[in-house]
PLY file of the C-alpha trace (Angstrom):
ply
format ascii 1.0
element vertex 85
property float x
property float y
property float z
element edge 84
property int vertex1
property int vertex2
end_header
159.01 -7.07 0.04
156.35 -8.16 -2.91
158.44 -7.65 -6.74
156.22 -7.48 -9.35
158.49 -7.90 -13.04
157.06 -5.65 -15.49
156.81 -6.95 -19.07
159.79 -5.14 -20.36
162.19 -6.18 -17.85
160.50 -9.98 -18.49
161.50 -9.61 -22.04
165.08 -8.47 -21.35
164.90 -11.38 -19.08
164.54 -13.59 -22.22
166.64 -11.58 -24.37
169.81 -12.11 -22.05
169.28 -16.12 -20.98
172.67 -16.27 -19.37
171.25 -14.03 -16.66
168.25 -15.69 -15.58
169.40 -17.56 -12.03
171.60 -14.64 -11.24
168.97 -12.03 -11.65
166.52 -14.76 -9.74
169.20 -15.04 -7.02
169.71 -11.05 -6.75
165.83 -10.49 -6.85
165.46 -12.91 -3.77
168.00 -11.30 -2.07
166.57 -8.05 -2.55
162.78 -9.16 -1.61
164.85 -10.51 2.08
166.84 -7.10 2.42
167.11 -4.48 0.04
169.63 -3.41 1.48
171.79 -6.20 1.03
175.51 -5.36 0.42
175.97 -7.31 -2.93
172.92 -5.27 -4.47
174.45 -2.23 -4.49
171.02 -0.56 -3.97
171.32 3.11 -4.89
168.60 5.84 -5.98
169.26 7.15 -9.90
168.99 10.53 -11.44
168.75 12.11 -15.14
165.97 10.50 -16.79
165.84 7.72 -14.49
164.91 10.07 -11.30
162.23 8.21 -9.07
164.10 5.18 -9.91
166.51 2.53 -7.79
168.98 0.31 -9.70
170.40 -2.81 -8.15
173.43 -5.21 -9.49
172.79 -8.41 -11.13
176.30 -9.00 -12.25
179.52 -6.61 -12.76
177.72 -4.49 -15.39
173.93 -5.72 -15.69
171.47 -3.68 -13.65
167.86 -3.81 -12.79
166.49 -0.48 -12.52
162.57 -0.66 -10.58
160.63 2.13 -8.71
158.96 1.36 -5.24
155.76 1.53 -4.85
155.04 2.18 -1.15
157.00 0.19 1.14
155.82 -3.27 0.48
156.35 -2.99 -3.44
159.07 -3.30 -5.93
158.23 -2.99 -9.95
161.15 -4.01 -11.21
160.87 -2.16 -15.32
164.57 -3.04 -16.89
167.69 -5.16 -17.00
170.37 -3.78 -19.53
173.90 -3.13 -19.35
175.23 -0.20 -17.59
176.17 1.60 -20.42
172.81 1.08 -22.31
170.92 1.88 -18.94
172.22 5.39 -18.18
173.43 6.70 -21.62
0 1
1 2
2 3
3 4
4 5
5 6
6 7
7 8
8 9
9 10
10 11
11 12
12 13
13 14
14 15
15 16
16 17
17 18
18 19
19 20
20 21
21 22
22 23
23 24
24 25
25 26
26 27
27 28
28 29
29 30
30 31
31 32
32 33
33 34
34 35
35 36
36 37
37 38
38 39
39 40
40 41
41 42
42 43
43 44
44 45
45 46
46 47
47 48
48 49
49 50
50 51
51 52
52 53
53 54
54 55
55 56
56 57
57 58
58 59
59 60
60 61
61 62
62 63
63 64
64 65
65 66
66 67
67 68
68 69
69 70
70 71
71 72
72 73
73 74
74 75
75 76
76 77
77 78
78 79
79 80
80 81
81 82
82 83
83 84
């Protein structure tokens, strides 16, 4: 799987230092098996419909959208909370 960062989640990147190797570590797990158990990989709705979120840590998420089947634009890393209200 190719993941492509868009700028936004690139800037939350910066924003929230503390998560940089753990959102590196989740993001290589997920480009070896999305499916991995620890990812929690799991199709959203509302607003966010046509997007997938996975787990970064207890309650940070990245949210991307697939793009084919060889693609992953990962768009944002928030909390939970600020994600989905």
């Amino acid at each position: 799987m190719r993941v492509v960062l868009h700028k936004k989640f690139e800037k939350k990147l910066k924003k929230y230092p503390f998560l940089k190797d753990q959102a590196r570590e989740r993001i290589i797990l997920f480009a070896a098996d999305i499916n991995y158990p620890i990812l929690n990989n799991h199709a959203l709705v509302g607003r966010w419909i046509g997007y997938r979120s996975i787990n970064i840590t207890g309650d940070y998420r990245a949210v991307y959208r697939l793009d084919g089947e060889n693609v992953a634009y990962f768009v944002d890393l928030d909390t939970h909370s600020n994600l989905y209200r």
